[in-house]
C-alpha positions as CSV (number, residue, x, y, z in Angstrom):
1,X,0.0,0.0,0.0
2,X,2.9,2.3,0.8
3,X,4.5,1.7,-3.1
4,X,0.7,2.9,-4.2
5,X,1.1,6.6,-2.4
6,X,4.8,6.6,-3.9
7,X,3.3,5.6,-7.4
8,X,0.4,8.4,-6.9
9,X,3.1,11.1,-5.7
10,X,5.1,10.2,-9.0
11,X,1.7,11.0,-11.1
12,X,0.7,14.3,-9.1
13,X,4.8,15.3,-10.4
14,X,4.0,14.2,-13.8
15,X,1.1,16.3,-14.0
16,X,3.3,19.0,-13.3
17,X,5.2,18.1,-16.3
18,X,1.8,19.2,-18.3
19,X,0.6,22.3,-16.8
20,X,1.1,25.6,-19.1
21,X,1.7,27.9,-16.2
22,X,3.8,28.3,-13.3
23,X,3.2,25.9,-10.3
24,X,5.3,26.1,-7.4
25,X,5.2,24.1,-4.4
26,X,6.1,26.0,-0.4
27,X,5.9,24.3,3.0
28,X,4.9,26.3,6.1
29,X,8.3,28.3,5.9
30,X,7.5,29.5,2.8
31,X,10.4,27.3,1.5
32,X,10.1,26.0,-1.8
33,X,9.6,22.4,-2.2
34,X,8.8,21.2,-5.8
35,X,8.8,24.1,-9.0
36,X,7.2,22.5,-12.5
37,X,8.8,22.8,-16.2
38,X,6.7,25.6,-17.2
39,X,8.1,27.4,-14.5
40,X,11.5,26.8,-14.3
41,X,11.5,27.6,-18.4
42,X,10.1,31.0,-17.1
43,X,12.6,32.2,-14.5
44,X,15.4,30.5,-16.3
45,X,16.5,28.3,-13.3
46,X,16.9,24.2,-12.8
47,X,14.4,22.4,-10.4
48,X,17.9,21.8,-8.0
49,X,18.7,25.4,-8.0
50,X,15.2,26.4,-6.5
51,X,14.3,23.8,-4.4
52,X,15.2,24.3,-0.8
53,X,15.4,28.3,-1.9
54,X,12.6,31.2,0.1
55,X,9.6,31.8,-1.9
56,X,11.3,35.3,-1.6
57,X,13.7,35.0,-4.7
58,X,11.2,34.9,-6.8
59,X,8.2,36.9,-5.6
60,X,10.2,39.0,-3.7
61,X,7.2,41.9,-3.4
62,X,4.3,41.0,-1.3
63,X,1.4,43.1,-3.0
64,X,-1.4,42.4,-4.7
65,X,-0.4,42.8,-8.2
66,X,3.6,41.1,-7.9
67,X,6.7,41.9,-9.4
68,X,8.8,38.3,-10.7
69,X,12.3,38.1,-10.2
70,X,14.1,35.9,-13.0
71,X,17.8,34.2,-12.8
72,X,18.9,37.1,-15.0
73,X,17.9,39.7,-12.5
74,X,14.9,40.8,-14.8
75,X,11.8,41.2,-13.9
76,X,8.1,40.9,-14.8
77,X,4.6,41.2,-13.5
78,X,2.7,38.3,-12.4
79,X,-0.5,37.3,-11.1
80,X,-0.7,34.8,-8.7
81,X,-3.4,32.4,-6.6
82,X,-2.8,29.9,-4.1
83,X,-4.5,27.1,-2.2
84,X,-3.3,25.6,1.0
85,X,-3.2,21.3,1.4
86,X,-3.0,19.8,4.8
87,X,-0.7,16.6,4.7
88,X,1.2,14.5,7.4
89,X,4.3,16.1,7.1
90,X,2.7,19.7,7.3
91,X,0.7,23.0,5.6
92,X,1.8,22.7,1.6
93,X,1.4,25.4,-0.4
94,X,0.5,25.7,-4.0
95,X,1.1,29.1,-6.2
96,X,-0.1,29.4,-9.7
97,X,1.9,32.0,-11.1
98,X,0.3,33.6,-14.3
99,X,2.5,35.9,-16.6
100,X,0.6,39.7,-17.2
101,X,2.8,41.3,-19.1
102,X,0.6,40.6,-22.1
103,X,-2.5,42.1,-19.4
104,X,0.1,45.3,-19.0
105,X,1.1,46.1,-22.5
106,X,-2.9,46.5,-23.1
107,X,-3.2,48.5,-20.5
108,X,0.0,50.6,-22.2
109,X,-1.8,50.7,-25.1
110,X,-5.2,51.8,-23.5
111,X,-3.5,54.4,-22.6
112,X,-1.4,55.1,-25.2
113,X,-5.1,55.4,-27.3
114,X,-5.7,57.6,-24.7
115,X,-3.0,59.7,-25.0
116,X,-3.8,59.4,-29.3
117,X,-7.0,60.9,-28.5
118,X,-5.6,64.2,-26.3
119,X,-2.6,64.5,-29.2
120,X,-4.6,65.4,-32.2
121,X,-1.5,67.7,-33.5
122,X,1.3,65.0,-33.6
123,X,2.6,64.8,-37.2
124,X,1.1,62.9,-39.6
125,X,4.2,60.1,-39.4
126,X,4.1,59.5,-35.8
127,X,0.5,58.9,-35.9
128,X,0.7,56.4,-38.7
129,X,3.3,54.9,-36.2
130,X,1.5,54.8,-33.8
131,X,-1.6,53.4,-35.5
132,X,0.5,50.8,-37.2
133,X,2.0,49.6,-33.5
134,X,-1.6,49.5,-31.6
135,X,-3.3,47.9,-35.0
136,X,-0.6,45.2,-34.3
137,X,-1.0,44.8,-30.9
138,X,-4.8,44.6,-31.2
139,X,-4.6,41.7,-33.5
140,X,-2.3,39.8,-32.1
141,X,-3.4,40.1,-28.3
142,X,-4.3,36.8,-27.3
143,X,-6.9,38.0,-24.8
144,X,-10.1,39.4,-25.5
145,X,-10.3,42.8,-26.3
146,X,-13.5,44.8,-26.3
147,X,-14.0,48.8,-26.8
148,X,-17.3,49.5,-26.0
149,X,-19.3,52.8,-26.5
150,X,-21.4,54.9,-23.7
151,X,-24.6,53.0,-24.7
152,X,-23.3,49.8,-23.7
153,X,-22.7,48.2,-27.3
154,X,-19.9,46.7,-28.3
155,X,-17.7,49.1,-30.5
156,X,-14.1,47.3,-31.1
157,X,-14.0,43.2,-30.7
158,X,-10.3,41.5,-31.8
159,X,-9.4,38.7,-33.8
160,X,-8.9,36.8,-30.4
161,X,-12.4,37.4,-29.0
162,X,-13.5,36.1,-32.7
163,X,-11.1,33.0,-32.4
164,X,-12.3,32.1,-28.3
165,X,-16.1,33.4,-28.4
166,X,-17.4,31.8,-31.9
167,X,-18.8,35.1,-32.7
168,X,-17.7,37.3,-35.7
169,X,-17.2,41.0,-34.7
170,X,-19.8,41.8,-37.8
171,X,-22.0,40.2,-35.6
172,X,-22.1,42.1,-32.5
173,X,-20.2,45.3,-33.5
174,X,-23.0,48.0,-32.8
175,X,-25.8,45.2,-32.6
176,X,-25.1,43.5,-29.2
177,X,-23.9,44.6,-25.7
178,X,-21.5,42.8,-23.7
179,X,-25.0,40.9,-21.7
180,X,-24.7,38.5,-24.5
181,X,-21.7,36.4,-23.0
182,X,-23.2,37.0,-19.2
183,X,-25.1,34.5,-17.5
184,X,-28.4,36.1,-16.0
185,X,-27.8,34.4,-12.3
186,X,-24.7,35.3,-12.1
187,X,-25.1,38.8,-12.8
188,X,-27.7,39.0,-10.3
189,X,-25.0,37.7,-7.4
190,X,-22.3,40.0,-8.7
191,X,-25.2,43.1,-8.7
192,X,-25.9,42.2,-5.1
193,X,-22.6,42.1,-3.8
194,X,-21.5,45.5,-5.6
195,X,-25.0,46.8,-4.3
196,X,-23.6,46.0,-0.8
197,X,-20.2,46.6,-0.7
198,X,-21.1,50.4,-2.6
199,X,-23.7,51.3,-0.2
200,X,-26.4,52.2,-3.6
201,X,-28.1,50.0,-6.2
202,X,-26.6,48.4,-9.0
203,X,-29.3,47.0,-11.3
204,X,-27.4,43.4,-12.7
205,X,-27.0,44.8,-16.3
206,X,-24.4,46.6,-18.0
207,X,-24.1,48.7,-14.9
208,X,-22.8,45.2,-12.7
209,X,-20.4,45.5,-15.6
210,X,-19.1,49.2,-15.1
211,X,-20.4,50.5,-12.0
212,X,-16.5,50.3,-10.0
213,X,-15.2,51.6,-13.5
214,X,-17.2,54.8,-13.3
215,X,-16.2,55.3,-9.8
216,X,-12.7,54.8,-10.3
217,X,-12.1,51.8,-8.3
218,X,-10.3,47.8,-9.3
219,X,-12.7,46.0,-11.3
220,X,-11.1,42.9,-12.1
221,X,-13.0,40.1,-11.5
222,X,-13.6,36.1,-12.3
223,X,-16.3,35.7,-14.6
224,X,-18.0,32.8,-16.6
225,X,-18.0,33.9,-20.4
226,X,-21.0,31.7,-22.7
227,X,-19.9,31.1,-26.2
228,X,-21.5,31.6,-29.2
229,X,-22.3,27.8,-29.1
230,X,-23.7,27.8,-25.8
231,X,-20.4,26.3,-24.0
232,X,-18.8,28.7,-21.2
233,X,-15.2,29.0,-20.1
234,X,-14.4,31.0,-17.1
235,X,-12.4,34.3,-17.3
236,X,-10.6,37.3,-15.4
237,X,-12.4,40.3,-16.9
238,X,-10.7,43.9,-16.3
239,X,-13.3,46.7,-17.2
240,X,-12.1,50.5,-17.4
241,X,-13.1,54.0,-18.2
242,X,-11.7,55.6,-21.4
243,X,-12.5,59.3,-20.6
244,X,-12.1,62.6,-22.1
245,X,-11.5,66.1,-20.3
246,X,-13.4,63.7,-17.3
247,X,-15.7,62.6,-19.4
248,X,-16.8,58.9,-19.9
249,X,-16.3,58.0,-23.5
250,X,-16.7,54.3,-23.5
251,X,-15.2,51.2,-22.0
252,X,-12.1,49.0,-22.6
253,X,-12.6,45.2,-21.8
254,X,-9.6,43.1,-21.1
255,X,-10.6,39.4,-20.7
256,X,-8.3,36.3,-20.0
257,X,-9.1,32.8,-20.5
258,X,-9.2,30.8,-17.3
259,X,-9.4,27.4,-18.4
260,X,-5.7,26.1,-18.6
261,X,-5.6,27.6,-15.4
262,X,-8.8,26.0,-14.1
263,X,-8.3,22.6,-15.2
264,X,-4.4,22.7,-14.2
265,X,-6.1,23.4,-10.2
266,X,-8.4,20.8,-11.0
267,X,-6.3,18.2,-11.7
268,X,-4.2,18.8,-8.9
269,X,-6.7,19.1,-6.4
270,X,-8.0,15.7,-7.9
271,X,-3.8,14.2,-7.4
272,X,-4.0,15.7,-4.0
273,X,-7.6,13.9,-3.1
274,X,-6.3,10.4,-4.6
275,X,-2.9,10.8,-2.6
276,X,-5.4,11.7,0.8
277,X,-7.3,8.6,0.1
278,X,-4.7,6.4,0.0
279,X,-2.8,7.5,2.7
280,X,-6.0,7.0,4.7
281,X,-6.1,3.6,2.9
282,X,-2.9,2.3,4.2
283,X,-3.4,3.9,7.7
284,X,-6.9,1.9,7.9
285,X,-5.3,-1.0,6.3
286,X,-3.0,-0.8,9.5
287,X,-4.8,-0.6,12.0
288,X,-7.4,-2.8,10.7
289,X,-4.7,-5.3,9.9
290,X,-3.6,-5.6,13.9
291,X,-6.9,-5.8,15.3
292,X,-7.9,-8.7,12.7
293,X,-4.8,-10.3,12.8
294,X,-4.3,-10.9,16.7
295,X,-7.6,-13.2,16.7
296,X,-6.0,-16.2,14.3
297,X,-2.6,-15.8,15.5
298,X,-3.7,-16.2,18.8
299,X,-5.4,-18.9,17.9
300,X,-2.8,-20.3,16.2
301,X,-0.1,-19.9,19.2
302,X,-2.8,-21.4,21.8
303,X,-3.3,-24.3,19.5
304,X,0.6,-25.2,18.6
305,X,1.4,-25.2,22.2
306,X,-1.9,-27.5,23.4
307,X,-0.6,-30.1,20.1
308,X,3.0,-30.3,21.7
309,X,1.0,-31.1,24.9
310,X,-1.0,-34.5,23.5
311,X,2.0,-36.4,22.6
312,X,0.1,-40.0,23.4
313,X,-1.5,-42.0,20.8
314,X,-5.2,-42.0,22.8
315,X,-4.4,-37.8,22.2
316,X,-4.9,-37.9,18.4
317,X,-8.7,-36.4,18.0
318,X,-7.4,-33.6,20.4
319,X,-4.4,-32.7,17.7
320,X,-6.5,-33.3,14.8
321,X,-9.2,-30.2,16.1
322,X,-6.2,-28.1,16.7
323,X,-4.6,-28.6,13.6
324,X,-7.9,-28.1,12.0
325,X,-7.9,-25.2,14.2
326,X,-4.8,-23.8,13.0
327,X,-5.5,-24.4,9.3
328,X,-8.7,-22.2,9.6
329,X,-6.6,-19.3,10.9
330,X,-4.3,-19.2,8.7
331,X,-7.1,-19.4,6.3
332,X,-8.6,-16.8,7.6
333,X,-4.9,-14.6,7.7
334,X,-4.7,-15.4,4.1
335,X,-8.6,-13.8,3.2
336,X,-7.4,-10.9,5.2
337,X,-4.3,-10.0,3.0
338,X,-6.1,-11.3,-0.3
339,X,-9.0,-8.7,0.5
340,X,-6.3,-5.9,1.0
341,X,-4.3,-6.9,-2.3
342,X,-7.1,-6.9,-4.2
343,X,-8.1,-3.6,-2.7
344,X,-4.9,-1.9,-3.4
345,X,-5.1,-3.5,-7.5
346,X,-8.7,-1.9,-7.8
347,X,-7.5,1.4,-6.2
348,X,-4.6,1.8,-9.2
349,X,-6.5,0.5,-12.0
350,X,-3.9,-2.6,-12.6
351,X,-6.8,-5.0,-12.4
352,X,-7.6,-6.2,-16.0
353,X,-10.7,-8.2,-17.8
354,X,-10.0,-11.0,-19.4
355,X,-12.5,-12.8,-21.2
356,X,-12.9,-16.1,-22.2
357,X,-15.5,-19.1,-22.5
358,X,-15.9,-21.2,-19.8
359,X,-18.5,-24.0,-18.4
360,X,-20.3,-22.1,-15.3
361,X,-21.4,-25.4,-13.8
362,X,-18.3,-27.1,-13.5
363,X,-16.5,-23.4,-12.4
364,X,-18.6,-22.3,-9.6
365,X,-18.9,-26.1,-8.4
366,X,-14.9,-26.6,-7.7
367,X,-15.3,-22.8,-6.1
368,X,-17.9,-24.2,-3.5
369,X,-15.9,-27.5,-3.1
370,X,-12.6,-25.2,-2.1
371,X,-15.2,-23.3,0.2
372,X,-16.5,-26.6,1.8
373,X,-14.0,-26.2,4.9
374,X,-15.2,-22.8,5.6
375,X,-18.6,-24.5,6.9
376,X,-20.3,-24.6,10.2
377,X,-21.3,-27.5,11.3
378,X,-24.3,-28.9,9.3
379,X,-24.8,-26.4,7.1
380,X,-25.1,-27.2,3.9
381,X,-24.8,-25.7,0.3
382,X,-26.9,-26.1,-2.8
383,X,-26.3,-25.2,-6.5
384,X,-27.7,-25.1,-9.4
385,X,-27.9,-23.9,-13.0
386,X,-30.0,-23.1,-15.8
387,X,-29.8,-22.0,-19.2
388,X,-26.8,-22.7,-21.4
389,X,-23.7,-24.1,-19.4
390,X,-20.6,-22.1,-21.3
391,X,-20.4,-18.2,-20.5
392,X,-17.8,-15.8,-21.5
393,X,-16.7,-13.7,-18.9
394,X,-13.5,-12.9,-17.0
395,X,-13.5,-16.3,-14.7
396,X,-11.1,-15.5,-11.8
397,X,-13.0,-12.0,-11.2
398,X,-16.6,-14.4,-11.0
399,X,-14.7,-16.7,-8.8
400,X,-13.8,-13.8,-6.4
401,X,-17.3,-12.7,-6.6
402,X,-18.7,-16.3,-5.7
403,X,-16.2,-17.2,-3.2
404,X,-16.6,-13.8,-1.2
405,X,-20.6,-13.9,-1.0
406,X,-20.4,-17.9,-0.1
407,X,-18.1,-16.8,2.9
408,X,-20.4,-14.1,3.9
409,X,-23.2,-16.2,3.4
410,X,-21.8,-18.7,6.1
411,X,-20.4,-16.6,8.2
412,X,-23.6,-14.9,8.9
413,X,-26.0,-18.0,9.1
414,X,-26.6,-20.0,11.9
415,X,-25.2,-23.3,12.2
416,X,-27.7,-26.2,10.4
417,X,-28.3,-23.3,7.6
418,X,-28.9,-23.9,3.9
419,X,-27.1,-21.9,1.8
420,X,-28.4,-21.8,-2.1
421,X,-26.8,-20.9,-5.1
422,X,-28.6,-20.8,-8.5
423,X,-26.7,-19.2,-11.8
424,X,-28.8,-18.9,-15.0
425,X,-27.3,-18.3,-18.7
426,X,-29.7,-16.4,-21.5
427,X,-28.5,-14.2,-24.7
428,X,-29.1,-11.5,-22.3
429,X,-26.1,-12.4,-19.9
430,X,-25.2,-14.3,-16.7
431,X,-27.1,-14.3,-13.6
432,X,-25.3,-15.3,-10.0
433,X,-27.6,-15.4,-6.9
434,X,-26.5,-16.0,-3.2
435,X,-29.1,-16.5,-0.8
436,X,-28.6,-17.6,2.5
437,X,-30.9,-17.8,5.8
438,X,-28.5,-15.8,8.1
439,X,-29.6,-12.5,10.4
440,X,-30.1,-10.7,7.0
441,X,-29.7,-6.7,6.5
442,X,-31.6,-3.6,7.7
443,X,-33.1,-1.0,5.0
444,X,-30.1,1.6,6.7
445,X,-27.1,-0.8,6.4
446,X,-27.7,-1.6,2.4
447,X,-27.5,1.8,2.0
448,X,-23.4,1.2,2.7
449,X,-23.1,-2.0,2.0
450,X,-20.4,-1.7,-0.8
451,X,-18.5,0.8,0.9
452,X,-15.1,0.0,1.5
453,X,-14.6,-1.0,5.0
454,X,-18.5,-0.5,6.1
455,X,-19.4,-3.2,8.9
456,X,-22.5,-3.5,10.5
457,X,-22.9,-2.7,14.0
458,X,-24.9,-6.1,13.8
459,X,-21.6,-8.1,13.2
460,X,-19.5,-6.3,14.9
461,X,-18.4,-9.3,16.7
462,X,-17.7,-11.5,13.9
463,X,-14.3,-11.3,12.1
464,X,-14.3,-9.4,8.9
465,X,-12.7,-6.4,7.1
466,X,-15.3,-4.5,5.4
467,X,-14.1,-5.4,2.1
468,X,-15.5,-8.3,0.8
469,X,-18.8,-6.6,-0.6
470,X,-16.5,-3.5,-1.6
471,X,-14.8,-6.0,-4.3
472,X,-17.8,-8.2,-5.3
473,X,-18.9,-4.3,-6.6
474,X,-16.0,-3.4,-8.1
475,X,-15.3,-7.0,-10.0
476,X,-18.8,-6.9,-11.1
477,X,-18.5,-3.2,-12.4
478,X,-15.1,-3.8,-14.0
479,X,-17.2,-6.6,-16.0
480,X,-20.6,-3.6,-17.0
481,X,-22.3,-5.8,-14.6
482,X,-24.2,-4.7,-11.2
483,X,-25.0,-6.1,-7.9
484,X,-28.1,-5.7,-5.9
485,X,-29.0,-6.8,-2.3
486,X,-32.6,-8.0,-1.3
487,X,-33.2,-8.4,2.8
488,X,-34.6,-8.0,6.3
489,X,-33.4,-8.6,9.4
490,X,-33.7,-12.1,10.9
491,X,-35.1,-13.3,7.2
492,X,-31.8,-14.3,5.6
493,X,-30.2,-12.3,2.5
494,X,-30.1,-12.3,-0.8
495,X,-27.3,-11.0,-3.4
496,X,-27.7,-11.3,-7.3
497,X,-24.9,-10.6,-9.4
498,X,-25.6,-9.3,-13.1
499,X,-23.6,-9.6,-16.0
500,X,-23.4,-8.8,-19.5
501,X,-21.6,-10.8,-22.1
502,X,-19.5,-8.9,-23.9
503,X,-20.1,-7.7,-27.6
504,X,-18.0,-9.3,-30.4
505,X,-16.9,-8.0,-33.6
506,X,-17.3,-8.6,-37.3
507,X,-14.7,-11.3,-36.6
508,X,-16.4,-12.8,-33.6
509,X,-13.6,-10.9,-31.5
510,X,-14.6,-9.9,-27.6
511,X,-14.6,-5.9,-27.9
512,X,-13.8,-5.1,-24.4
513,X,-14.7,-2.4,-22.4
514,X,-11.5,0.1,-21.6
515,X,-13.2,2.4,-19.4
């Protein structure tokens, strides 16, 4: 279980490896721990030059807008999020670090429009310059730029907004206002919270857009943008005045895409949950694994010493039942690590379906012969099948299935019990069922049943792991099939085990499944 958290740490680097922006890694001390590619390639350092290294080197400037530090001693602005993940060891920190210089040399030209606008007299030349240099900028930005007018439509929409919205700019250039990419609800929330934080109204229209931009204040905020084809991608949207001797002339819209940046924390966070569950995998698996494990060696230590006691021949039945004795423990050790194994294959995906055709009958009868010693006494197992006898399925994930539910089934009935198996075989699929006349299930209890580790409080004292069920699931899922429980307490239990038979090809080849 320990190699599975190592393999899983190994993945959560890789999907460093794949990020296009700048992740960084910090413990408590604001040391830094782990840097990705995209982020090293940006400073200019190597991964051993910056781990162990403050977080200060780089972001050396503690504001909200900061000021990157490179290798070379240059510098750039950066935007920059983090999230905090509790671990074992400690607080880790993770920092997206997002490049604005593109952000910045909009705003430079904003300006610099600006400035066109208040410089009417400049010679023809430099203005042609000038136009030339902003035209360029404007089509190449990779962000979306929008200049809209007083009124609210849109005036100015660039070749990226064309390329990441789906609409053309003859399409909403002096016919549509910005609303169009807005959701409704959202508006509505962003409305209220300026309405709250500005002490006045804020209707959730154009003026949600551009009331802090009238008043002067930041208005840079996360936004979800709706294409023209309906889909929506989230966004940082920066809204400003362009005004005139005071006056408000129109708008400029900066708006960046969010979704590298979005799916990169996503992923992570996703890493960083499968790394916490298996952690708390192998710490259950531990101290589940002492308490189950002192009953049958204790067992098996009482028993050896009482055989090397009956050493006369009139002594035999007395070594036989402790040897039998010892046999079952170590039975029962050897269904406690099987359970965890196959536990730890179905948590990384290494378990694989293999199908072939096989006779059911004969298949499931050597299962319940290998289960025979697992009996109470006088109980007593019956099986039988209908339909036609060969199946194709994967036959050592039904034998798991049918040789944890027969254990469960005796386990739970009463000694004297009858234990019944039927299978049945139609074009449709395969059918296992597993009833038994044990102290059966309560409505609350199925509700958990194929949780991993779930035991009722019911059988809390007989030994088990809370696994069995957990894998029957999982096998029978792995295979498209499904398992269902029918019972009531003190009326025995039912399970029944559905699966499909896989479709074939043109060529009568199995197409399996690789979900």
């Amino acid at each position: 279980m320990i190699n599975t958290a190592e393999n899983n740490y190994i993945g959560f680097e890789v999907l460093f490896n794949h990020a296009t922006i700048g992740i960084l890694v910090a413990d408590a001390n604001h040391i830094i721990r782990m840097a990705n590619p995209f982020l090293l390639n940006q400073f200019g350092y190597t991964k051993e030059e910056l781990k162990g290294q403050p977080l200060s080197l780089l972001l050396p400037y503690q504001e909200p807008e900061y000021t990157a530090v490179r290798k070379d001693g240059s510098r750039f602005p950066v935007e920059i999020s983090e999230g905090n993940h509790h671990t074992t060891a400690g607080m880790l920190t993770i920092t997206y670090i997002m490049d604005i210089s593109d952000r910045k040399n909009i705003e430079l030209t904003r300006q610099a429009l600006h400035q066109q606008e208040k410089e009417a007299a400049l010679k023809d030349g430099a203005l042609q310059r000038m136009n030339s240099f902003l035209t360029s900028l404007w089509a190449n930005a990779g962000a979306i730029l929008m200049v809209i007018n007083p009124d609210g439509f849109i005036r100015w929409f660039n070749p990226a907004a064309e390329r990441i919205l789906g609409y053309k700019a003859s399409e909403v250039v002096d016919i549509c206002t910005p609303l169009i990419l807005h959701n409704k609800e959202e508006l509505a929330l962003r409305a209220e919270e300026f309405s709250q934080e500005l002490q006045q109204p804020v209707s959730p229209d154009m003026e949600a857009l551009t009331i802090r931009a009238q008043l002067n204040l930041a208005n840079e905020y996360e936004w979800s943008y709706i294409r023209k084809n309906g889909s929506t991608l989230p966004v940082s949207l920066t809204i400003t005045a362009i005004r005139n001797a005071g006056d408000i002339t129109g708008y400029m819209a900066i708006a960046i895409d969010l979704s590298q940046t979005k799916q990169a924390e996503s992923e992570l966070r996703i890493a960083l949950e499968k790394e916490r569950e298996l952690n708390e995998l192998k710490s259950r698996f531990v101290s589940l694994a002492s308490h189950e494990f002192r009953t049958p060696l204790s067992a098996i230590l009482s028993s050896i010493y009482l055989v090397s006691k009956y050493e006369l021949p009139e002594d035999v039945n007395k070594r036989n039942k402790h040897i039998q004795r010892i046999i079952s423990s170590v039975n029962m050790l050897t269904d406690i690590l099987n359970d965890f194994l196959s536990v730890g294959k179905i948590e990384e995906g290494k378990i694989q379906v293999r199908y072939s055709t096989f006779d059911t009958g004969k298949h499931i009868g050597n299962v319940i012969l290998e289960m025979e010693g697992l009996k109470k006494n006088q109980q007593q197992i019956y099986y039988a099948h209908h339909g036609s006898p060969n199946v194709c399925l994967d036959a050592t994930l039904l034998k798991h299935i049918v040789m944890n539910l027969i254990s469960n089934a005796v386990k739970f009935s009463p000694e004297g019990a009858i234990i019944s198996i039927r299978t049945q075989c139609n074009l449709q699929g395969f059918q296992l069922s597993v009833k038994d006349r044990g102290i059966g299930i309560s409505q609350e209890d199925r509700q958990h049943l194929f949780e991993r580790f779930f035991r009722s409080q019911q059988v809390a004292n007989i030994q088990g792991t809370g696994l069995g069920l957990h894998i029957v699931a999982k096998y029978a899922e792995l295979m498209n099939g499904t398992v269902t429980c029918n019972s009531e307490p003190e009326s025995g239990t039912e399970f029944i085990v559905s699966l499909p038979f896989p479709q074939t090809d043109d060529n009568g080849e199995n197409i399996v499944d690789r979900r």
